[in-house]
PAMARSE-987969 format. One record per residue: residue number from 0; x, z, y of N, C-alpha, C in turn; residue in three letters. Coordinates in steps of 0.001 Angstrom, whole numbers. Atoms other than C-alpha are relative to their C-alpha. Layout:
N
   pos       n_u       n_w       n_v      ca_u      ca_w      ca_v       c_u       c_w       c_v   code
   NUM         X         Z         Y         X         Z         Y         X         Z         Y    ALA
...
END
This chain:
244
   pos       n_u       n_w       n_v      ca_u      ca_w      ca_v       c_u       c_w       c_v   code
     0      -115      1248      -750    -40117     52089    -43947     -1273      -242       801    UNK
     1      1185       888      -538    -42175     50864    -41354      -629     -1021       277    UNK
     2       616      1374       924    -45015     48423    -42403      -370     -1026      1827    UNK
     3       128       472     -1321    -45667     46141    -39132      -595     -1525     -1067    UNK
     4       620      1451       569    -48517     43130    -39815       385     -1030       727    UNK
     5      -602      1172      -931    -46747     40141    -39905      1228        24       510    UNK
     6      -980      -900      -204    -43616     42161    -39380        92      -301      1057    UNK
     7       522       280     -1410    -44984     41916    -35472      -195      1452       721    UNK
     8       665      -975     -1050    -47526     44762    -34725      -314       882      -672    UNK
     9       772     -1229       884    -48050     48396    -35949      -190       903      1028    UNK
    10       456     -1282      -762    -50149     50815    -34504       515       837       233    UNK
    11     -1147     -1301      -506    -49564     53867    -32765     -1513      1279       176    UNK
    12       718      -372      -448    -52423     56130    -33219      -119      1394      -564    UNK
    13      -375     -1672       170    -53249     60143    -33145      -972       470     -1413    UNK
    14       624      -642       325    -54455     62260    -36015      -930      1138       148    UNK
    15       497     -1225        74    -56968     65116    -35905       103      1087      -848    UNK
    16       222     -1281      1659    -56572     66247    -39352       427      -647     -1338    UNK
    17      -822       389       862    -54581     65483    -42454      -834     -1347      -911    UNK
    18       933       728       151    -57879     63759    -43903      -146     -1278       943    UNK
    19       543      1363      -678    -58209     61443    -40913      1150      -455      -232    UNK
    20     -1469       960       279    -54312     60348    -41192      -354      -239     -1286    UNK
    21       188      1481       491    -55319     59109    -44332      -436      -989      -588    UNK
    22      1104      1296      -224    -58379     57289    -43992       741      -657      1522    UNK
    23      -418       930     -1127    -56586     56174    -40757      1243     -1052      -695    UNK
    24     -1161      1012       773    -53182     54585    -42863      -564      -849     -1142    UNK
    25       480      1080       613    -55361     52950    -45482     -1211      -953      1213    UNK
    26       713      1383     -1039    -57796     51134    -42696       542      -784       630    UNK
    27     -1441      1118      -556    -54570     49876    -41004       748      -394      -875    UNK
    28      -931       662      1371    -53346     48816    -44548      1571       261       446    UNK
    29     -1196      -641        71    -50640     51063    -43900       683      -558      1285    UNK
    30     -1038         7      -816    -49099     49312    -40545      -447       575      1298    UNK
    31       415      -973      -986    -49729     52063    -38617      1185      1413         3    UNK
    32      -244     -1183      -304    -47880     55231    -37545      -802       673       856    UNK
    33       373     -1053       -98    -49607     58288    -37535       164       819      1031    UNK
    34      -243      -914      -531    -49487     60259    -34694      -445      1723      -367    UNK
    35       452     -1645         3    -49193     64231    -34424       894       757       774    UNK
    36     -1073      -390      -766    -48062     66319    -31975       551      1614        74    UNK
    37     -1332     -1268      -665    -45109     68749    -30999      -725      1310       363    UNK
    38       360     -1227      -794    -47357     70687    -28728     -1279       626      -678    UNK
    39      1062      -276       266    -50161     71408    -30676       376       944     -1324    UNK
    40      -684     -1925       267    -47721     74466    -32516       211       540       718    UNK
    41       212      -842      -782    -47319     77401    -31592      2085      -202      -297    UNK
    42     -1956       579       223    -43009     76359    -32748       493      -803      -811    UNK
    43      -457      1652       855    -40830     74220    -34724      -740       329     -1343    UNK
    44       108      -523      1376    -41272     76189    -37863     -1055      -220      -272    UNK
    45      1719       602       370    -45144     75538    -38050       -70     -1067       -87    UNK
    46       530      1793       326    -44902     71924    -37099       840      -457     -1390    UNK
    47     -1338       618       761    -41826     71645    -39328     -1274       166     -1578    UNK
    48       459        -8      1254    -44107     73144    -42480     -1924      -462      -622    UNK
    49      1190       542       197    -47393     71593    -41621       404     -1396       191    UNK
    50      -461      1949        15    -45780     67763    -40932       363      -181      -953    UNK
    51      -252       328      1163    -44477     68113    -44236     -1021      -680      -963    UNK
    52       938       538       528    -47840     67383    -45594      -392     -1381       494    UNK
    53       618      1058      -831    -48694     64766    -43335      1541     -1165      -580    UNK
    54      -804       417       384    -45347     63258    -44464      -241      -773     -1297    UNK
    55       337       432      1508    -46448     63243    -48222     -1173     -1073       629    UNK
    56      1508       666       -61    -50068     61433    -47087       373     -1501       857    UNK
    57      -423      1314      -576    -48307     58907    -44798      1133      -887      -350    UNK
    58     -1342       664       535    -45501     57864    -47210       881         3      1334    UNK
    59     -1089       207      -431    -43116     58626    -44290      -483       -63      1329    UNK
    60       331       994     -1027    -44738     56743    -41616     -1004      1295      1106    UNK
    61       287     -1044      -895    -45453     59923    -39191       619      -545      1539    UNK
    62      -467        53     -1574    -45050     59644    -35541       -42      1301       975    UNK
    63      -406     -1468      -403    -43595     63223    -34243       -52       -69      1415    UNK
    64       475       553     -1377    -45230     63048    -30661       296      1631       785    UNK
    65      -357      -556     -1362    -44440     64864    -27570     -1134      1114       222    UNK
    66      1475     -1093      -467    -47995     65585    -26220      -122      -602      1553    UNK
    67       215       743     -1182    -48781     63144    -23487      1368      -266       967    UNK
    68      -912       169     -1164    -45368     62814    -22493       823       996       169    UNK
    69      -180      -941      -543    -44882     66087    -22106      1519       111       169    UNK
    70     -1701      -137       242    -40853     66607    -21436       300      1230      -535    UNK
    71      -299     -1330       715    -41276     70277    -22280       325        47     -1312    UNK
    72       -43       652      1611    -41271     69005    -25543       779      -786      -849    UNK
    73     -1600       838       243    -38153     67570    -25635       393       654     -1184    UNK
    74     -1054      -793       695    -35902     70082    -27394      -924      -109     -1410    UNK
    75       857      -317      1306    -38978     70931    -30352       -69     -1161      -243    UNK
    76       -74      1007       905    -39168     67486    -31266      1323      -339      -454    UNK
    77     -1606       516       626    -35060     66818    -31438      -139      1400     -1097    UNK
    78       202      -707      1199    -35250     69755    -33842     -1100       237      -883    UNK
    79      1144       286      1408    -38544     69416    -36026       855     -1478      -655    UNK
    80     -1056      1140       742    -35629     66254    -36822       545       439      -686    UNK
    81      -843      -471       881    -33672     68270    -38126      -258       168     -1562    UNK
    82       645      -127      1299    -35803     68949    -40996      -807      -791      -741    UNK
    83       521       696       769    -38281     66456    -41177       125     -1693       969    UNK
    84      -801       680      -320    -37038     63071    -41207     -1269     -1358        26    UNK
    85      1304       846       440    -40243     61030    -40515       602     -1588       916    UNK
    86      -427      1559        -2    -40047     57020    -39329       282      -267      1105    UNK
    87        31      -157     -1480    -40726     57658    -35807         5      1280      1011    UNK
    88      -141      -494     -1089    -40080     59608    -32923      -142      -108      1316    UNK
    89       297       192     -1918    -41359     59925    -29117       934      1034       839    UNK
    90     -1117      -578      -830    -38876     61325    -26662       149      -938      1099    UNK
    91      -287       235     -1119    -37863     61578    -23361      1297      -697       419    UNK
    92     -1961       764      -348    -34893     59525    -21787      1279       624      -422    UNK
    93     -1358      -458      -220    -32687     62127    -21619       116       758     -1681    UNK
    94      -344      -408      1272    -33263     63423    -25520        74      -512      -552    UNK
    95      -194       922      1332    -32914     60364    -27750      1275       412      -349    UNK
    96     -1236      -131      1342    -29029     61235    -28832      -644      1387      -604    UNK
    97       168      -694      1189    -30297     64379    -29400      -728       114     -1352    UNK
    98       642       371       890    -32806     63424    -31115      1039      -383     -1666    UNK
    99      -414       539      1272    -31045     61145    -33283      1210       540      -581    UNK
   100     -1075      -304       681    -28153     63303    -33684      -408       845      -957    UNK
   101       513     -1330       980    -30539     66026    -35551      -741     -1287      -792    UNK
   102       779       783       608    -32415     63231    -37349      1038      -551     -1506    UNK
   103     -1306       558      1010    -29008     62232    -38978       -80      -965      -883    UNK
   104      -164      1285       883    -29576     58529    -40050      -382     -1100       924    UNK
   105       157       707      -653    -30219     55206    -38683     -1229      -960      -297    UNK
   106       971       449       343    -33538     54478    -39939      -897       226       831    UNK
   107      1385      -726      -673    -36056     56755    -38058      -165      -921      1552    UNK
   108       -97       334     -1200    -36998     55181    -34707      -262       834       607    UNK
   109       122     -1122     -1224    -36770     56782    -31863      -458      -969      1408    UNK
   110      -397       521     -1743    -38185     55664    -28161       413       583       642    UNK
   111      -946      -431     -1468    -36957     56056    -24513     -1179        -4       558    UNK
   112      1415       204     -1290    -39803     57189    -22419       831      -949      1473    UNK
   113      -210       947     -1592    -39197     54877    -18978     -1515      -240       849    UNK
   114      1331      -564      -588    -42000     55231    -16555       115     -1411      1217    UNK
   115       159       839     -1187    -43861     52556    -14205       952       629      1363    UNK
   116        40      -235     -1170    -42882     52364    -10548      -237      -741      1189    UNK
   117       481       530      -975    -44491     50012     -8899       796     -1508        13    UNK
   118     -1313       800      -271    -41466     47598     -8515       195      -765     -1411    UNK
   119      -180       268      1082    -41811     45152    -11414      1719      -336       -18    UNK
   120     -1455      -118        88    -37881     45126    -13088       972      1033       388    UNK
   121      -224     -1143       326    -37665     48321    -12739      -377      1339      -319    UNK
   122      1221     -1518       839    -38540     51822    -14422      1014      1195       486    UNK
   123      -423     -1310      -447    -37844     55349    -13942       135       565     -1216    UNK
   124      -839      -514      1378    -35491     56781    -16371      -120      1817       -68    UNK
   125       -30     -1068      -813    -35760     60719    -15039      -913       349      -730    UNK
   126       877      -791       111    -38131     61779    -17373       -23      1449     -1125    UNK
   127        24     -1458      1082    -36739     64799    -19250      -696      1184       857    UNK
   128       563     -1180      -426    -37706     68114    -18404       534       677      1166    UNK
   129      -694      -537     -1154    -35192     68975    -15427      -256     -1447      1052    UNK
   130       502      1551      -794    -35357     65075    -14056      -869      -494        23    UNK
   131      1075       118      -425    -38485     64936    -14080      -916       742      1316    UNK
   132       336      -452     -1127    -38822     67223    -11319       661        16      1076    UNK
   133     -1264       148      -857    -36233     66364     -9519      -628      -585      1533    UNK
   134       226       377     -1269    -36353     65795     -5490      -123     -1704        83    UNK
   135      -311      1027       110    -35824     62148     -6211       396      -861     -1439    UNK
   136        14       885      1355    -36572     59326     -9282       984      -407      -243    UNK
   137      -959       523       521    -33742     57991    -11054      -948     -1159      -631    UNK
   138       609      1457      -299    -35029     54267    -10513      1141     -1006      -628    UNK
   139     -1123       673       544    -32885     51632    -12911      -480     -1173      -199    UNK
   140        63      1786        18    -32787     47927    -13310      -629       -32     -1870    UNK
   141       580       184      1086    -35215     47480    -16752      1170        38     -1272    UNK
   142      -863       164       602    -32304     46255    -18480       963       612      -351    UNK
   143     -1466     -1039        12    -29371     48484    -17755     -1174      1649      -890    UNK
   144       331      -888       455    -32188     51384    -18659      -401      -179     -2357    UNK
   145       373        66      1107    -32688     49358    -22322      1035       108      -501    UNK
   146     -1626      -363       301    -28644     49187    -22643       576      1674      -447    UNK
   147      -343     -1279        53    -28671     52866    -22217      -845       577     -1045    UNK
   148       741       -47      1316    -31401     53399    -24448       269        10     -1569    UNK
   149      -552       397       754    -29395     51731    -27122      1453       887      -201    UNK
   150     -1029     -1345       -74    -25951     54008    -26362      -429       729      -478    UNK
   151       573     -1234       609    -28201     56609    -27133      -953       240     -1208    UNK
   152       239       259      1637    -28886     55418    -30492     -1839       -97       264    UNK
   153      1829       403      -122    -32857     54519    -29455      -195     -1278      -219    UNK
   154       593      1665       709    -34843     51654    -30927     -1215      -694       909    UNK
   155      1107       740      -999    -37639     51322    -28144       186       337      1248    UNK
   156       472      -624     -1814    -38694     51498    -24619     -1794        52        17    UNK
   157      1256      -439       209    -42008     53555    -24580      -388      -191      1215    UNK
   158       -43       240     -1633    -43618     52599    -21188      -975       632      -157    UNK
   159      1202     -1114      -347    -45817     55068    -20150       169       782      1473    UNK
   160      1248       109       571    -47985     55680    -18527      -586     -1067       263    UNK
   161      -294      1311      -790    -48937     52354    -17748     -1771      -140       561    UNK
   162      1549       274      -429    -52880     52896    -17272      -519     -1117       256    UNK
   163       864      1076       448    -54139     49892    -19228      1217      -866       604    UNK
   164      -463      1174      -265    -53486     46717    -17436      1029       178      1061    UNK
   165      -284      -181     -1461    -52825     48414    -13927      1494      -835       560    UNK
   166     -1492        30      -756    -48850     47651    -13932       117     -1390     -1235    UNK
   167      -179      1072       780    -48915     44307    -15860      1245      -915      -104    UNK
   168     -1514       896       175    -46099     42367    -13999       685       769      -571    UNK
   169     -1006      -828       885    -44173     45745    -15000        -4      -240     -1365    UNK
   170       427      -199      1250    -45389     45293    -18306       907     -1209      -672    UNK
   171      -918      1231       332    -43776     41509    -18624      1383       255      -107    UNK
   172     -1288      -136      -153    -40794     42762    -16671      1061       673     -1623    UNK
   173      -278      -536      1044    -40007     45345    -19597       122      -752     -1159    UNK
   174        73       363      1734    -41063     43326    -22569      1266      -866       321    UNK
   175      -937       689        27    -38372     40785    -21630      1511       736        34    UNK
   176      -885      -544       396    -35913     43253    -21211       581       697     -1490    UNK
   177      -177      -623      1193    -36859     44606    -24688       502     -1362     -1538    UNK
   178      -142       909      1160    -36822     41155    -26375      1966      -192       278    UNK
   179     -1934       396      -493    -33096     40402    -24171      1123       953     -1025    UNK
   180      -651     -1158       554    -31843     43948    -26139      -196      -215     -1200    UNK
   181       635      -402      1285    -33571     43530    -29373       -85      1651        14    UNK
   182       404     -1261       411    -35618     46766    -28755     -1677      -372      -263    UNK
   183      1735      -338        59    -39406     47611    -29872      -496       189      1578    UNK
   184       731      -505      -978    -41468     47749    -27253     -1501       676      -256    UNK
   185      1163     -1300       194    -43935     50956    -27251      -872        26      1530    UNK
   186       886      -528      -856    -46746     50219    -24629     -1017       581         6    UNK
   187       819      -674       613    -48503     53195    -24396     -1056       635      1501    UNK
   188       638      -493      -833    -51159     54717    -21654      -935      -843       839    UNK
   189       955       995       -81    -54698     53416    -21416      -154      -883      -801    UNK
   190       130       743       975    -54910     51479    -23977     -1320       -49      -471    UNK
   191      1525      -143       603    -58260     50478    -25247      -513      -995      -642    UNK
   192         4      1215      1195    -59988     48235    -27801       -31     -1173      1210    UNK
   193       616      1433     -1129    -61210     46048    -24079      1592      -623        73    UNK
   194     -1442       837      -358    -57301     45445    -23222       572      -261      -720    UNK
   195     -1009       486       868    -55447     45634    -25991       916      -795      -882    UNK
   196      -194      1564       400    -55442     42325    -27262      1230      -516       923    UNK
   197      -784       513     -1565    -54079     41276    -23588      1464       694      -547    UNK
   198     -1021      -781       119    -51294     43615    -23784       851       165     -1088    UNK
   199      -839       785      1261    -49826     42647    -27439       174     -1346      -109    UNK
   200      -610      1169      -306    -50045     39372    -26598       895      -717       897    UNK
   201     -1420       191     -1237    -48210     39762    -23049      1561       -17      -553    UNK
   202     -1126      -611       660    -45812     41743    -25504       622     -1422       113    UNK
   203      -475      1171      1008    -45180     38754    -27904       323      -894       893    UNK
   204      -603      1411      -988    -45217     35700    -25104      1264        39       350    UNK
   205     -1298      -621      -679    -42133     37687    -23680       909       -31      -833    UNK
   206      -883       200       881    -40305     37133    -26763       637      1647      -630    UNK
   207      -226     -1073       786    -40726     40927    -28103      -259      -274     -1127    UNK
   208       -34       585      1229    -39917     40928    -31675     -1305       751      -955    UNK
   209      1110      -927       618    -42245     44204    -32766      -485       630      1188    UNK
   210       767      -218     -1133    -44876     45540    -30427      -730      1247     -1262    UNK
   211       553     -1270       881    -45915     49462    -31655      -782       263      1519    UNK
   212      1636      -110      -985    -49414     49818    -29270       -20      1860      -256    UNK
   213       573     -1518       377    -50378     53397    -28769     -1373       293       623    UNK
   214      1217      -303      -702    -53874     53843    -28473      -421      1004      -797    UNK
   215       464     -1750       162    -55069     57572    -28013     -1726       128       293    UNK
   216      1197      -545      -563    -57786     59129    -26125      -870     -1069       -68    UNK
   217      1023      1384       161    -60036     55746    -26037      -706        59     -1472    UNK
   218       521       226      1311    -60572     55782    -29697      -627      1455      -651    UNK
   219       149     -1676       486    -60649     59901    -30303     -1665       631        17    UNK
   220      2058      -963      -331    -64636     61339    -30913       621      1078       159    UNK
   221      -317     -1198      -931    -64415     63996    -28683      -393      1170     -1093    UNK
   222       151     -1301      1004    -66464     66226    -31294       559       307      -805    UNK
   223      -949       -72      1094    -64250     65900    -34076      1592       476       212    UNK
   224     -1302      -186        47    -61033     65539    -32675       358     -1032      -868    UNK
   225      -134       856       831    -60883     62686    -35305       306     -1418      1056    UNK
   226       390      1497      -459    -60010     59105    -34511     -1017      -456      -409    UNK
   227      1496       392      1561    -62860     56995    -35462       898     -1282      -677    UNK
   228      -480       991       974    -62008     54990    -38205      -273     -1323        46    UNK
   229       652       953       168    -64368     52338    -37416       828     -1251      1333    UNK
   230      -581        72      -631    -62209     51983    -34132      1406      -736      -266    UNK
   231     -1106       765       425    -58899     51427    -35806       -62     -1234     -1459    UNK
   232      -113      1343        35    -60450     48562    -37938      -304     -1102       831    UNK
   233       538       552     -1262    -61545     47078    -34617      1474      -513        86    UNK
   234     -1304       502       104    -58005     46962    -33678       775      -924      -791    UNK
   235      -739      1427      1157    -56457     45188    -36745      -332      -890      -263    UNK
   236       925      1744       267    -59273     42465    -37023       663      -230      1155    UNK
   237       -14       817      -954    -57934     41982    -33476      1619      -353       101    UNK
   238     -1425       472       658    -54205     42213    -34588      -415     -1573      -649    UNK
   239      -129      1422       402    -54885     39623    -36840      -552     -1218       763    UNK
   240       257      1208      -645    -56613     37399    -34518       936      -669       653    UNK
   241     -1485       453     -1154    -53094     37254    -32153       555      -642     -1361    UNK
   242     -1127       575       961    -51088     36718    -35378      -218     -1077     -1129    UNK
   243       442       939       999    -53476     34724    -37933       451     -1543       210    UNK
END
């Protein structure tokens, strides 16, 4: 199950190493998912028998990541489902059924990548691995793309990349479409301890019910590869300041 403080806001942040996931899930008193990603095997079968561990250490609460997005990365995450059945999932528009059809239950979440475009009230749905290169965006009304989302058995709309504040009205537009649906909203790209406050509280005003933040690269010591720890209690003192 996933723990959300306040049953509001749970992190979204990356591991380096089985050790930092979990000194990272006890400093977020567990409402955190774990990131780890897809692309950083060499195939399923490796991630499939090294996430297993990370599974045991995060009671569950794994977040089976892409890799910036990547769409190549589609297919290897709908099948590392197949086997390991962790809480969360990142995926591209066009793989959430598969996703959730290899996942085989109605617990795990899954998002819908949907991508700025300038045009608050609407996002760009086009981001699998063939429609993403396509001559021309598949551009949809916020709403109709959270409807579809939902058909396809998905629990969020991951907005990415949204670089921080940059696309803010977008940022409103979305959350209201996510509260109108009852979906999660996953804003993820740029994220940093300076904005992040802003940007879970835009969530919430908008009448989103859970707000899963993904903050990466900002927090990551470059030498380690580690998050810093000291980083993601930064974050949750500032969780609790929105929600106290």
């Amino acid at each position: 199950m996933v723990n959300y403080y306040k049953d509001k806001v749970c992190l979204n942040v990356l591991a380096g190493s089985k050790e930092n996931a979990k000194d990272i899930y006890q400093a977020a008193g567990k409402c955190v998912l774990v990131g780890v990603l897809s692309i950083d095997y060499p195939g399923v079968k490796s991630a499939v028998n090294d996430m297993k561990d990370y599974m045991d250490i995060l009671e569950g609460n794994l977040s089976v990541g892409l890799g910036a997005g990547n769409p190549k990365q589609c297919l290897v995450v709908g099948d590392i489902a197949k086997e390991i059945k962790a809480n969360h999932f990142n995926q591209v528009f066009t793989s959430v059924a598969y996703t959730r059809a290899n996942v085989n239950n109605n617990t795990s979440l899954i998002n819908c990548l949907v991508s700025p475009t300038g045009r608050p009230g609407y996002v760009k749905i086009s981001t699998g691995p063939l429609s993403s290169t396509a001559t021309e965006a598949a551009i949809v009304p916020v709403d109709v793309a959270a409807k579809m989302c939902i058909d396809m058995g998905g629990t969020s709309l991951k907005f990415f990349p949204m670089k921080g504040l940059s696309c803010k009205e977008e940022l409103i537009e979305v959350a209201k479409a996510c509260a109108l649906n009852d979906l999660i909203l996953e804003p993820t790209g740029g994220i940093d301890i300076d904005n992040f406050k802003e940007i879970v509280e835009l969530s919430l005003k908008h009448g989103v019910k859970k707000v899963i933040p993904h903050v990466y690269s900002s927090i990551i010591d470059k030498e380690t590869g580690n998050t810093r720890i000291e980083d993601v209690k930064v974050l949750m003192k500032l969780v609790k300041e929105i929600l106290d």
